[in-house]
N, CA, C and O atoms as a GROMACS GRO file, in nm:
protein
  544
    1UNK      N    1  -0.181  -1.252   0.552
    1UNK     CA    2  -0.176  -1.236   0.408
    1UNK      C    3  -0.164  -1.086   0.380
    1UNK      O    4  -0.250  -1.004   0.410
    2UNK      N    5  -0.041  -1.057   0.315
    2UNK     CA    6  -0.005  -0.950   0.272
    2UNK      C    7  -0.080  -0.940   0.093
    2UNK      O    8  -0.086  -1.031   0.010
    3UNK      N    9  -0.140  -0.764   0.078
    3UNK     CA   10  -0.192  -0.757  -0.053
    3UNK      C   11  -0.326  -0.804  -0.050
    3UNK      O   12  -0.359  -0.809  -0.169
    4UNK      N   13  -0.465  -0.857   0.052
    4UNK     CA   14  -0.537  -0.913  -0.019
    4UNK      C   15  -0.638  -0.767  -0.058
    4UNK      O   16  -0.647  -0.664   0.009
    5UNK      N   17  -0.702  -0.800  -0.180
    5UNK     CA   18  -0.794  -0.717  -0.228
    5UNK      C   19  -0.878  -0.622  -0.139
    5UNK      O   20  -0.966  -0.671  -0.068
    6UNK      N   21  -0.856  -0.497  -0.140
    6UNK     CA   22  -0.851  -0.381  -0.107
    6UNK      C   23  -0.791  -0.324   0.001
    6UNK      O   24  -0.817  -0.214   0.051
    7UNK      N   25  -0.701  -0.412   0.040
    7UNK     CA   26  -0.552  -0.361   0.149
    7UNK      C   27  -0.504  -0.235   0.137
    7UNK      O   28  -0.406  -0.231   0.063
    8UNK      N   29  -0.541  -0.119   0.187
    8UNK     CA   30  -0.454   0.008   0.197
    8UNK      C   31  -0.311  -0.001   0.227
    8UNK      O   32  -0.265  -0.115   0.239
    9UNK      N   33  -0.242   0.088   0.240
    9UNK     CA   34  -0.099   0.128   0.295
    9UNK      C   35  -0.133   0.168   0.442
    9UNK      O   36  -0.073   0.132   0.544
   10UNK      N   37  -0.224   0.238   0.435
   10UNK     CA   38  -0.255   0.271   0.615
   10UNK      C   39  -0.332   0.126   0.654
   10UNK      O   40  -0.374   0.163   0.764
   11UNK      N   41  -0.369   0.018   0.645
   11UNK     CA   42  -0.432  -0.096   0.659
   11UNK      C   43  -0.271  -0.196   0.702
   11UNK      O   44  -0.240  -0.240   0.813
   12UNK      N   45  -0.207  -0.204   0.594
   12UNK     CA   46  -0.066  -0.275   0.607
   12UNK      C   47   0.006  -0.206   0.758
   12UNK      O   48   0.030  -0.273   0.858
   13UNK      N   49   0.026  -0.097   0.747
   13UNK     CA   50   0.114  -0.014   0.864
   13UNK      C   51   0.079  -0.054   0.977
   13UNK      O   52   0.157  -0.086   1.066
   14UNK      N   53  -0.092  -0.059   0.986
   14UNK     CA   54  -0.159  -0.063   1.119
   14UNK      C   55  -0.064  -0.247   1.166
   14UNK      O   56   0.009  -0.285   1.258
   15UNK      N   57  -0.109  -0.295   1.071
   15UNK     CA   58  -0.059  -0.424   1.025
   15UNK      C   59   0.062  -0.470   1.121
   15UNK      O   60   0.083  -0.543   1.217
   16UNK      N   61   0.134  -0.374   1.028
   16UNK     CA   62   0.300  -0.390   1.096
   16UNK      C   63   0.350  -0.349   1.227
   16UNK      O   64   0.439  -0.406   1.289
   17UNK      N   65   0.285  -0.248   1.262
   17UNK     CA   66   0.299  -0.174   1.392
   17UNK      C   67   0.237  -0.318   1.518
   17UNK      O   68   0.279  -0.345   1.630
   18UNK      N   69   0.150  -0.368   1.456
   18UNK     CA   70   0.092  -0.429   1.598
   18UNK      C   71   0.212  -0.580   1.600
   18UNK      O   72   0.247  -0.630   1.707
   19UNK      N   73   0.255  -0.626   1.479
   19UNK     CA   74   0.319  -0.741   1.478
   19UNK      C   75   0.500  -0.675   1.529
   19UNK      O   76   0.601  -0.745   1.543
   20UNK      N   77   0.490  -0.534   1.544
   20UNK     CA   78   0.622  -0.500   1.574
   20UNK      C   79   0.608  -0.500   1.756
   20UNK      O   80   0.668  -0.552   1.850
   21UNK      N   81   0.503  -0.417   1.739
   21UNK     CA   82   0.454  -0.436   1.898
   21UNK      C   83   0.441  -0.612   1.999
   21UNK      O   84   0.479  -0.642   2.113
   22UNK      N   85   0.374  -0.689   1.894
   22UNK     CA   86   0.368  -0.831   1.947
   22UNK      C   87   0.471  -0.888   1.988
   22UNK      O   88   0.458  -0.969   2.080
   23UNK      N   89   0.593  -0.862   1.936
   23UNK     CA   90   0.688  -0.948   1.878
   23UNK      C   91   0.653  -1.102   1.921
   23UNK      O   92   0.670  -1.150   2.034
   24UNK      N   93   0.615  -1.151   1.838
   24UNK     CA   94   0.581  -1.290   1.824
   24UNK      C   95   0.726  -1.349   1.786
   24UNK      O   96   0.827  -1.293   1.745
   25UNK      N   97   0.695  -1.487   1.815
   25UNK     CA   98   0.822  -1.546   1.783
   25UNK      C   99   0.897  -1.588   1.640
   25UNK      O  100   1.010  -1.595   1.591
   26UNK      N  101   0.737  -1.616   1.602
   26UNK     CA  102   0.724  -1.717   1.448
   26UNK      C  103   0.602  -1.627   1.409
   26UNK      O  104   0.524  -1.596   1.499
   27UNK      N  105   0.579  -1.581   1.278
   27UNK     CA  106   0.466  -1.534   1.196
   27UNK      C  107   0.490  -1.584   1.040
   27UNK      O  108   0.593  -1.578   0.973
   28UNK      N  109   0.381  -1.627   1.010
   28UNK     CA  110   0.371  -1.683   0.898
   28UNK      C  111   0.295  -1.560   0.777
   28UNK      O  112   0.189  -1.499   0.796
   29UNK      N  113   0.368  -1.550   0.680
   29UNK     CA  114   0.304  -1.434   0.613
   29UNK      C  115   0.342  -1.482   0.457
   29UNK      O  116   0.457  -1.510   0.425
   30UNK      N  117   0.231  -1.487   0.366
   30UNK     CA  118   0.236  -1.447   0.234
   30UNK      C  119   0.145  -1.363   0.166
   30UNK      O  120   0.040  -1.317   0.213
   31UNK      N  121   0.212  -1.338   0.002
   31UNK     CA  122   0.169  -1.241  -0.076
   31UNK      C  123   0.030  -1.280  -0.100
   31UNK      O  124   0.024  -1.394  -0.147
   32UNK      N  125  -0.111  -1.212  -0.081
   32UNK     CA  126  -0.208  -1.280  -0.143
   32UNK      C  127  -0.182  -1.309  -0.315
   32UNK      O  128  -0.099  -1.253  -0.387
   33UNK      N  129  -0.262  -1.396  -0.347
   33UNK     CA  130  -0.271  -1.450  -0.496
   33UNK      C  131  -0.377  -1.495  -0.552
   33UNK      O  132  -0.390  -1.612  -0.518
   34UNK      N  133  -0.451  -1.467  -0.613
   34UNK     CA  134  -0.597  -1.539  -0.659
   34UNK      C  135  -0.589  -1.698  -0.683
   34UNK      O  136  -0.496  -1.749  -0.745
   35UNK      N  137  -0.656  -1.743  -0.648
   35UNK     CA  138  -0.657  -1.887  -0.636
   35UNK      C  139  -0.794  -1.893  -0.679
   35UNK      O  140  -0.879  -1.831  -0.616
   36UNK      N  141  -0.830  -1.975  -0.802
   36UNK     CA  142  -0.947  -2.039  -0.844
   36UNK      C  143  -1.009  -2.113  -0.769
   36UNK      O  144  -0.970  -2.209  -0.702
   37UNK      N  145  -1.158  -2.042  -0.786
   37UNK     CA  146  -1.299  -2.164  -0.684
   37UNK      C  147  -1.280  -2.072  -0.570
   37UNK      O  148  -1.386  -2.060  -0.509
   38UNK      N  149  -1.182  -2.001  -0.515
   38UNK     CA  150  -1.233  -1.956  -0.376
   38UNK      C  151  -1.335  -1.842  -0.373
   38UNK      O  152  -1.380  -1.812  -0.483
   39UNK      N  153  -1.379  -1.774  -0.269
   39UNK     CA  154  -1.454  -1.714  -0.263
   39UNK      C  155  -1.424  -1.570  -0.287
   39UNK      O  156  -1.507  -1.486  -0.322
   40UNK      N  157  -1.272  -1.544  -0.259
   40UNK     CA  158  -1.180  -1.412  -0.299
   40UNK      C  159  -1.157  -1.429  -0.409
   40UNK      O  160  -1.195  -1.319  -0.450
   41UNK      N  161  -1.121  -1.485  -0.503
   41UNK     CA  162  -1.128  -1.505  -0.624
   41UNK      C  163  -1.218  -1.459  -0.674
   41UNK      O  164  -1.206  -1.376  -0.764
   42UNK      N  165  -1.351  -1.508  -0.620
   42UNK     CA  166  -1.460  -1.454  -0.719
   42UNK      C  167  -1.549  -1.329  -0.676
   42UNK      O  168  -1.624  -1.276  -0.758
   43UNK      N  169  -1.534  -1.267  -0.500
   43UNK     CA  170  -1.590  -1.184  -0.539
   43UNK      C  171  -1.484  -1.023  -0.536
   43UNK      O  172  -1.522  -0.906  -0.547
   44UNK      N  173  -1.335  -1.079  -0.515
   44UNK     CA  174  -1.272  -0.915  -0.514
   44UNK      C  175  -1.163  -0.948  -0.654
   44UNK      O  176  -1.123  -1.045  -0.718
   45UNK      N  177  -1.150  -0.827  -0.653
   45UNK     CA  178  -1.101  -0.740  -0.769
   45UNK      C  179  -0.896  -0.787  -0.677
   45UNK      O  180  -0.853  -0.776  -0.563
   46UNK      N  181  -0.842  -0.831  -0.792
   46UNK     CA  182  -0.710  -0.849  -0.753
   46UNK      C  183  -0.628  -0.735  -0.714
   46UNK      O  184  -0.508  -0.756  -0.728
   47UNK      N  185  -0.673  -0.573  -0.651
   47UNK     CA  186  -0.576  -0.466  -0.706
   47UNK      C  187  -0.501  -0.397  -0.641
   47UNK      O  188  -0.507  -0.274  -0.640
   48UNK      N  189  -0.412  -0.471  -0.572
   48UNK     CA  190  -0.331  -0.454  -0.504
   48UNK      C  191  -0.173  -0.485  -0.626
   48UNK      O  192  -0.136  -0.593  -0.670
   49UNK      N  193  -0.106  -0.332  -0.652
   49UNK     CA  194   0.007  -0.416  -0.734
   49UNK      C  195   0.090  -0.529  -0.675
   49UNK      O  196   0.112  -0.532  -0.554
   50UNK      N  197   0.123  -0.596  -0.735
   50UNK     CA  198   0.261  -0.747  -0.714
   50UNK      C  199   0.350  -0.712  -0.642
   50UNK      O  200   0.392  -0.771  -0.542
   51UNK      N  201   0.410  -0.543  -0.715
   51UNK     CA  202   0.561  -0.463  -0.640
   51UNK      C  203   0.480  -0.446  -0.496
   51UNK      O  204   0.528  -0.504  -0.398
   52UNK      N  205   0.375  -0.377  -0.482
   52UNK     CA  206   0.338  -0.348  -0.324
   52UNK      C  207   0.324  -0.471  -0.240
   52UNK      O  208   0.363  -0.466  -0.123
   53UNK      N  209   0.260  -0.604  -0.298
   53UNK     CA  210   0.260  -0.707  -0.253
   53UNK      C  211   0.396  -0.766  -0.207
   53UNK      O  212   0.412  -0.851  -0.119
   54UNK      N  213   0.485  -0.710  -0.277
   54UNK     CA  214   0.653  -0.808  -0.224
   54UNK      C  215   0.708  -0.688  -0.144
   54UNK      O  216   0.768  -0.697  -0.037
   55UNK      N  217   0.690  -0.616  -0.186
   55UNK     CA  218   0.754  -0.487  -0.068
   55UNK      C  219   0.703  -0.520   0.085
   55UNK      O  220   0.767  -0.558   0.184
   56UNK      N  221   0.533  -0.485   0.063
   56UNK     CA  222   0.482  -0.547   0.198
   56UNK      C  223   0.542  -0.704   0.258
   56UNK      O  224   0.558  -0.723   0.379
   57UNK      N  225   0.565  -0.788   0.176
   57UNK     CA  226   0.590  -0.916   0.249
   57UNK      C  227   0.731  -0.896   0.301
   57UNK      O  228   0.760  -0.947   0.409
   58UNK      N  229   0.826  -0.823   0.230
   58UNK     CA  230   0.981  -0.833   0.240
   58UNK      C  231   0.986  -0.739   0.367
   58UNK      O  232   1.071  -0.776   0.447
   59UNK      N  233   0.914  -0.626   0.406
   59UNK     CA  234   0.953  -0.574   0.481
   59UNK      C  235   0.852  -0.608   0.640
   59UNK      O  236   0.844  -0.533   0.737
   60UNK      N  237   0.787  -0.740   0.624
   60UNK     CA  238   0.709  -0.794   0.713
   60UNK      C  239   0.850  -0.931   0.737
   60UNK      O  240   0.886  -0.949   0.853
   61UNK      N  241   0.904  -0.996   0.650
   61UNK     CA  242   0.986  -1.111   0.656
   61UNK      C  243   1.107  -1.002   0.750
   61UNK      O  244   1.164  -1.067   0.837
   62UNK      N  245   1.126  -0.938   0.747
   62UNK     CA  246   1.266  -0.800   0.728
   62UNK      C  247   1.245  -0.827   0.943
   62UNK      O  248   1.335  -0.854   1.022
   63UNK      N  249   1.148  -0.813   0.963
   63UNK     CA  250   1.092  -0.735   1.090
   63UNK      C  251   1.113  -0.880   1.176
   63UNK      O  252   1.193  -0.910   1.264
   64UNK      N  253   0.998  -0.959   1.107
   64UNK     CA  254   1.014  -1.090   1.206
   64UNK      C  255   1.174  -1.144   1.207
   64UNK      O  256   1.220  -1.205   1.304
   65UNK      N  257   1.245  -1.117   1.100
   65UNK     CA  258   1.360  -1.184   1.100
   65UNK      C  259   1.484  -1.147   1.215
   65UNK      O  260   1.566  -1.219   1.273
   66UNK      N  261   1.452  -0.966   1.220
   66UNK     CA  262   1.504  -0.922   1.374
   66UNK      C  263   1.461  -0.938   1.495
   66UNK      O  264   1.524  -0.892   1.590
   67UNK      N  265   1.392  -0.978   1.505
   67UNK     CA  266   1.236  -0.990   1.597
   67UNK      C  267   1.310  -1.145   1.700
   67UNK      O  268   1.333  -1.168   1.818
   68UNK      N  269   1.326  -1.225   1.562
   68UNK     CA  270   1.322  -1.385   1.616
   68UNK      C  271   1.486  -1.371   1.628
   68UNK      O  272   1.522  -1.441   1.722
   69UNK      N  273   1.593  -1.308   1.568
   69UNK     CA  274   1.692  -1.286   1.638
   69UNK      C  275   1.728  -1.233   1.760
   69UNK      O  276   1.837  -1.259   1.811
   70UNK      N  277   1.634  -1.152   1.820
   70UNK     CA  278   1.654  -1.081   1.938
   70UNK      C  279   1.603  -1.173   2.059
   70UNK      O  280   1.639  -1.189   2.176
   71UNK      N  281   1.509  -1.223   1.985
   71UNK     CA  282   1.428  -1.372   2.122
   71UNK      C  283   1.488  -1.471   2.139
   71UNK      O  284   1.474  -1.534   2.244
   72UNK      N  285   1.584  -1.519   2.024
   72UNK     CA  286   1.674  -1.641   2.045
   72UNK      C  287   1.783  -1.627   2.126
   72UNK      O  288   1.812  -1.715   2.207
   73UNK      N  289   1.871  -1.488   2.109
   73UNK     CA  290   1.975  -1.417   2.141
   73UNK      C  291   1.983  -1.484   2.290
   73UNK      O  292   2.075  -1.543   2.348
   74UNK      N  293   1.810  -1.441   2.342
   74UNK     CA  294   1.842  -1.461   2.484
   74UNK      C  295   1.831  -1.593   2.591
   74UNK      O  296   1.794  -1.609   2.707
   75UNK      N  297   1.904  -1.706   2.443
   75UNK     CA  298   1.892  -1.848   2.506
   75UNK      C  299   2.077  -1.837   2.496
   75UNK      O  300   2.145  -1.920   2.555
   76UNK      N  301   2.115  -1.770   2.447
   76UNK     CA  302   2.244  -1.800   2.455
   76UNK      C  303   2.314  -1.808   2.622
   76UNK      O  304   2.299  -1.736   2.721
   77UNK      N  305   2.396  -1.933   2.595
   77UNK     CA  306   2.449  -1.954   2.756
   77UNK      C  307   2.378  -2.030   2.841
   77UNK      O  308   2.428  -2.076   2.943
   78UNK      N  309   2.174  -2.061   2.786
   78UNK     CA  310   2.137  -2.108   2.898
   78UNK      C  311   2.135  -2.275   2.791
   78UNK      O  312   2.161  -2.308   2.675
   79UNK      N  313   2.084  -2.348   2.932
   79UNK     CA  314   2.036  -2.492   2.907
   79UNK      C  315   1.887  -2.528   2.895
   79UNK      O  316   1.800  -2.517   2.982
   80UNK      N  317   1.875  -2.586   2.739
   80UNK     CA  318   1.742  -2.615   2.731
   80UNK      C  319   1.705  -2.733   2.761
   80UNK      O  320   1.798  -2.803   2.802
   81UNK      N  321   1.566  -2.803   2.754
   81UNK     CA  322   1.537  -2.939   2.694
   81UNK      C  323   1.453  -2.976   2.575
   81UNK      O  324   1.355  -2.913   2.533
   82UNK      N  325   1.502  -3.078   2.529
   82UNK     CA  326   1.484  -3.098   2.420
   82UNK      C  327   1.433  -3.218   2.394
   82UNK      O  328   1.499  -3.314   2.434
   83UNK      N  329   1.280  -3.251   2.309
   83UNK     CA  330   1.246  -3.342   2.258
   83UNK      C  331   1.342  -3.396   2.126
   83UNK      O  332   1.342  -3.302   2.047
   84UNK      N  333   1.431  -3.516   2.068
   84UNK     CA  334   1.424  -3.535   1.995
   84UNK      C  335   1.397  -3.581   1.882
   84UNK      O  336   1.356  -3.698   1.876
   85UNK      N  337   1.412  -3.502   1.760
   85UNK     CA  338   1.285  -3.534   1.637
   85UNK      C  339   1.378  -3.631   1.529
   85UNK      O  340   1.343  -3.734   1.472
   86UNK      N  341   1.496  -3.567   1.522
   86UNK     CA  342   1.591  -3.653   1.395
   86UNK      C  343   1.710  -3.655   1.384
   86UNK      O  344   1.751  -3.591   1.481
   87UNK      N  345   1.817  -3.698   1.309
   87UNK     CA  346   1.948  -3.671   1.265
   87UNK      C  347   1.958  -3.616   1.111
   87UNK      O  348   1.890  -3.677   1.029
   88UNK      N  349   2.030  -3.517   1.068
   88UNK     CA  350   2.044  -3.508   0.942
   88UNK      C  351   2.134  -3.382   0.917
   88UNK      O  352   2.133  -3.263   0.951
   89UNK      N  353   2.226  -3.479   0.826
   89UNK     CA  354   2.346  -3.415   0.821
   89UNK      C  355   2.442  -3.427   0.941
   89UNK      O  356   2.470  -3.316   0.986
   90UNK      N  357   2.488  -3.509   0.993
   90UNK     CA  358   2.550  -3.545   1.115
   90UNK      C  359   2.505  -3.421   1.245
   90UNK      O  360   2.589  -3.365   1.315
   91UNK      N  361   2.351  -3.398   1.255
   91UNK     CA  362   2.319  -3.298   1.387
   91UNK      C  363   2.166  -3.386   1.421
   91UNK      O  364   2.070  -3.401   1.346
   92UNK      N  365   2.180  -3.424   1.528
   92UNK     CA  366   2.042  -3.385   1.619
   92UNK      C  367   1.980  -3.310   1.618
   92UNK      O  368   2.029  -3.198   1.623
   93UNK      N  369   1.801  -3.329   1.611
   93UNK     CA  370   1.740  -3.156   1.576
   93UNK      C  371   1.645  -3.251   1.677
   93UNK      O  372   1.620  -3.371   1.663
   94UNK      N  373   1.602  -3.163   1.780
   94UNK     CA  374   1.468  -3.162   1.811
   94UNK      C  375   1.396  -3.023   1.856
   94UNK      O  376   1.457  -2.931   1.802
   95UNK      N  377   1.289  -2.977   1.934
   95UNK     CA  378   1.206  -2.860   1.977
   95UNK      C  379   1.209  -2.866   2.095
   95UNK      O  380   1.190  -2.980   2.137
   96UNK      N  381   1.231  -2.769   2.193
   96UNK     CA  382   1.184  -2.710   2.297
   96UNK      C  383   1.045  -2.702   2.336
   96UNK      O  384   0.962  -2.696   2.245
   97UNK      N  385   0.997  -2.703   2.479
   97UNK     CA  386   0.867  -2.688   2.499
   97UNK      C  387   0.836  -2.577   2.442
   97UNK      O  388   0.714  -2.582   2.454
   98UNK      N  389   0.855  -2.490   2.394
   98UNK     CA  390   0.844  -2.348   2.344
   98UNK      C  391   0.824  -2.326   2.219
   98UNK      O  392   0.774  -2.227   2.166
   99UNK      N  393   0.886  -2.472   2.147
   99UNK     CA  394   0.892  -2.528   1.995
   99UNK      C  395   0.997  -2.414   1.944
   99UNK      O  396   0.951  -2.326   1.871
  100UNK      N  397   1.138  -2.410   1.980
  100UNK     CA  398   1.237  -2.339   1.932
  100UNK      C  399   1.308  -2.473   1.872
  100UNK      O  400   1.283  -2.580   1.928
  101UNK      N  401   1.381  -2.469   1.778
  101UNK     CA  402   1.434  -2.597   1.685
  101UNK      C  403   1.572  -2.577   1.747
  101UNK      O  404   1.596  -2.460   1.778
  102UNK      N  405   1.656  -2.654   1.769
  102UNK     CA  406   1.762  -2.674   1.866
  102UNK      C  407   1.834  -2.814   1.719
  102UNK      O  408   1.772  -2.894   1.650
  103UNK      N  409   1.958  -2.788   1.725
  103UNK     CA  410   2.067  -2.841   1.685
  103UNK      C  411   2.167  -2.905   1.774
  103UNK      O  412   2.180  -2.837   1.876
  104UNK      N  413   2.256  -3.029   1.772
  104UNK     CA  414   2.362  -3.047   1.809
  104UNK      C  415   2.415  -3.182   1.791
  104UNK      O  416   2.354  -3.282   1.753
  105UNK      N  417   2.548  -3.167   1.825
  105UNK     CA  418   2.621  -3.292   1.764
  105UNK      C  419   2.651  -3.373   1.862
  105UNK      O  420   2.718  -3.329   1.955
  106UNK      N  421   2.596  -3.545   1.864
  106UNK     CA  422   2.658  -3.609   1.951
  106UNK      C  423   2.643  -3.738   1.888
  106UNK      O  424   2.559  -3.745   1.798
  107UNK      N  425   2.737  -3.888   1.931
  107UNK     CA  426   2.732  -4.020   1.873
  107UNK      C  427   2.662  -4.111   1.904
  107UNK      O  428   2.676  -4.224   1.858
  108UNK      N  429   2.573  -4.078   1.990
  108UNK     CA  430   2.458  -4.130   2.047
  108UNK      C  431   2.331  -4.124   2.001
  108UNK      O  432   2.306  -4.009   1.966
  109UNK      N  433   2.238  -4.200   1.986
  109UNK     CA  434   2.127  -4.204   1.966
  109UNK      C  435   2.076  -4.170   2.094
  109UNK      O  436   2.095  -4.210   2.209
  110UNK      N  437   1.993  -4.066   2.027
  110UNK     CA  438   1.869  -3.981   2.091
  110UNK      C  439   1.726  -4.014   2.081
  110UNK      O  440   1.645  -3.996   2.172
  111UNK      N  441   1.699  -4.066   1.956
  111UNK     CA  442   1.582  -4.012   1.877
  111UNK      C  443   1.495  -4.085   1.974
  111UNK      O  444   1.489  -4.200   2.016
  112UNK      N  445   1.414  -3.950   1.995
  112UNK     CA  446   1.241  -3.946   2.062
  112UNK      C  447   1.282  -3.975   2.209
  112UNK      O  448   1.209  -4.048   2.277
  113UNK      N  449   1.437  -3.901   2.280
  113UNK     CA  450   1.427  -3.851   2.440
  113UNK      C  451   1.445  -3.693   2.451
  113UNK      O  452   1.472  -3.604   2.370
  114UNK      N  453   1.423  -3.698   2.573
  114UNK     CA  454   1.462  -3.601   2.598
  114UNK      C  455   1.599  -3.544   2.672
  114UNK      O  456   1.640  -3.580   2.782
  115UNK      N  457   1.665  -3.438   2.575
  115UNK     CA  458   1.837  -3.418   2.610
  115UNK      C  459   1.805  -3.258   2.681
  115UNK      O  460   1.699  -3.197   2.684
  116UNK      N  461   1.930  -3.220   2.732
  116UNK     CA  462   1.952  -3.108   2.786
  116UNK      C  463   2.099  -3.029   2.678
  116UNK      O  464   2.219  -3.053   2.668
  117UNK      N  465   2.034  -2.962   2.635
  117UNK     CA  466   2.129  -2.878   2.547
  117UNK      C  467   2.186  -2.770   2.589
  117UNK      O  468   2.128  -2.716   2.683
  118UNK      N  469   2.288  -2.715   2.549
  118UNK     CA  470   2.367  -2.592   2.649
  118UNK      C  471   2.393  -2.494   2.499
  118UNK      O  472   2.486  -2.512   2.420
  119UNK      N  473   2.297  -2.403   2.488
  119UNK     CA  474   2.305  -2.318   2.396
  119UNK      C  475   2.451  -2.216   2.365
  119UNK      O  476   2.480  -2.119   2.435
  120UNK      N  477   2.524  -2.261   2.256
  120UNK     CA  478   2.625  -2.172   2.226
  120UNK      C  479   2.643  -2.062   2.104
  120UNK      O  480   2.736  -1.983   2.088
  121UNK      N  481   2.502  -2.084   2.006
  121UNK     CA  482   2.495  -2.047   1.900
  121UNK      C  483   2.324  -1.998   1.875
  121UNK      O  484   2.232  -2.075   1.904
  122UNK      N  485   2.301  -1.876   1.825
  122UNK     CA  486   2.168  -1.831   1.813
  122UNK      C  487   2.157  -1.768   1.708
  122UNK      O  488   2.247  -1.686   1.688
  123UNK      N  489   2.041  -1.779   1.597
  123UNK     CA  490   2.016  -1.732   1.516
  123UNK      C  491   1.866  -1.699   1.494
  123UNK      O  492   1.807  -1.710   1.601
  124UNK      N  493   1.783  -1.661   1.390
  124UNK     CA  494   1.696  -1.613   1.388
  124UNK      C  495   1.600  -1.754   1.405
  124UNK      O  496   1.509  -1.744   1.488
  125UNK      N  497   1.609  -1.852   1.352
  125UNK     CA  498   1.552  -1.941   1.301
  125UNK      C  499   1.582  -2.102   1.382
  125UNK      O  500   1.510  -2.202   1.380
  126UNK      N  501   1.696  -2.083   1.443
  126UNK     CA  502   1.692  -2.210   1.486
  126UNK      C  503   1.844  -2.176   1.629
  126UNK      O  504   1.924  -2.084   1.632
  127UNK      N  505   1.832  -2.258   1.696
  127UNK     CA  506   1.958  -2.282   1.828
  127UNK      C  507   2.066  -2.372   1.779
  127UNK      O  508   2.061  -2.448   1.682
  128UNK      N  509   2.162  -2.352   1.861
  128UNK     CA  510   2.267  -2.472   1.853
  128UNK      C  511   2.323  -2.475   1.961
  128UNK      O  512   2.349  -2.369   2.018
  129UNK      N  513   2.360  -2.621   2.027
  129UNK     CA  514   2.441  -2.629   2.132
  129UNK      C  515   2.492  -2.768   2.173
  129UNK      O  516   2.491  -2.874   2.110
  130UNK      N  517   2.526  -2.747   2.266
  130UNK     CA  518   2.645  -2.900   2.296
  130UNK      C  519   2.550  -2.989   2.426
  130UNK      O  520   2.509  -2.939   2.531
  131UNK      N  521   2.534  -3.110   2.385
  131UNK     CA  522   2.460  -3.177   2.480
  131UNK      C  523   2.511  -3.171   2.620
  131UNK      O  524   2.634  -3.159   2.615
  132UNK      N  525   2.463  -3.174   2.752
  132UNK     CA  526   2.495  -3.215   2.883
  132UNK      C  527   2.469  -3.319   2.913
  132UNK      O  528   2.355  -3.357   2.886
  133UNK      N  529   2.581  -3.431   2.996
  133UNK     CA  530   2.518  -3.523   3.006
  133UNK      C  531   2.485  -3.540   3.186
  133UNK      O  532   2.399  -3.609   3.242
  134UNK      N  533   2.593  -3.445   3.246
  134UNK     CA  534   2.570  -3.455   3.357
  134UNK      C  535   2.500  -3.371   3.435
  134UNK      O  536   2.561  -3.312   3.524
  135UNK      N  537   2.379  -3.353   3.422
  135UNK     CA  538   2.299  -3.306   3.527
  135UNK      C  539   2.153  -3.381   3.583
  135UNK      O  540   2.107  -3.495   3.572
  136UNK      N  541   2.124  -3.299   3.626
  136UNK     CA  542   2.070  -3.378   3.750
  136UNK      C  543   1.873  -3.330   3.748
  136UNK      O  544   1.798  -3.376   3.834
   0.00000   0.00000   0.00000
């Protein structure tokens, strides 16, 4: 949680530096917001401005978003496996043991095996690739 009540700029940095250092795969981050009945609500002071609150989140979204491009990058070319979860929109989606979301197109029912995918496409957020059927 980016912004919660009494968050410095040197507090955020420290922040960013260690999640730049981590590079994690996936980080989940929002703007704090007062929410009624909780316990931040009632005992801190909201005063962190809104603009510092979206700056901090945009340039935390900014980081992971290169972050998870650079980690996917390096499935390109290889072969994964894949649990599958669904069809939609004429693609197969299932997860990797790793829980990377994997895409691809085939006329077969899959749903709930496991396929071997041959990564041709990488993005920040999700894989794509062409099923194998022959291996071993």
């Amino acid at each position: 949680i980016v912004g919660f009540p009494g968050e410095t700029e040197e507090q955020f940095e420290h922040t960013f530096s260690l999640l730049r250092e981590m590079r994690f795969d996936v980080v989940h981050v929002a703007a704090y917001s007062p929410r009624p009945g909780t316990i931040a609500c009632r005992k801190y002071e909201d005063n962190v401005p809104l603009e510092a609150k979206r700056e901090r989140l945009n340039k935390i979204e900014r980081l992971q978003e290169n972050i998870a491009a650079e980690i996917n990058s390096t499935y390109q070319g290889k072969t994964v496996e894949v649990l599958v979860e669904d069809k939609k929109k004429g693609k197969w989606y299932g997860r990797t043991r790793s829980d990377k979301l994997v895409f691809y197109e085939d006329n077969v029912d899959q749903l709930g095996q496991l396929v071997r995918v041959r990564i041709d496409k990488a993005s920040p957020w999700a894989l794509q690739g062409k099923i194998e059927y022959n291996y071993q």
